[in-house]
N, C-alpha and C positions, 0 to 999 in steps of 0.2 A: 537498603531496600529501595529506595526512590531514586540512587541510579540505576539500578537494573530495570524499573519500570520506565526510565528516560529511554534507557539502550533498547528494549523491546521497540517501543513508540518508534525510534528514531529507524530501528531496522522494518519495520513495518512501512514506516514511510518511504525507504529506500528501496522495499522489496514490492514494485507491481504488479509484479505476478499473483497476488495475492486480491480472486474478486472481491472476498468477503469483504475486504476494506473499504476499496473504490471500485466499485462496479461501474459508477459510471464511466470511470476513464477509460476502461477495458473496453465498451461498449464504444466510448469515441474514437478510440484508437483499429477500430475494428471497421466501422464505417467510413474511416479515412481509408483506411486500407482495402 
């Protein structure tokens, strides 16, 4: 059970597509742009 909550985390952290997580990177990544 607590590797598949690592693997969730670690795909979360690898998928930034995803605002719900980091919004603000979205939002920085958007104003560079």
């Amino acid at each position: 059970m607590k590797a598949r909550h690592q693997a969730a985390a670690k795909a979360r952290e690898y998928e930034p597509s995803i605002p719900i997580e980091q919004p603000a990177e979205n939002n920085s990544y958007e104003k560079e742009g």
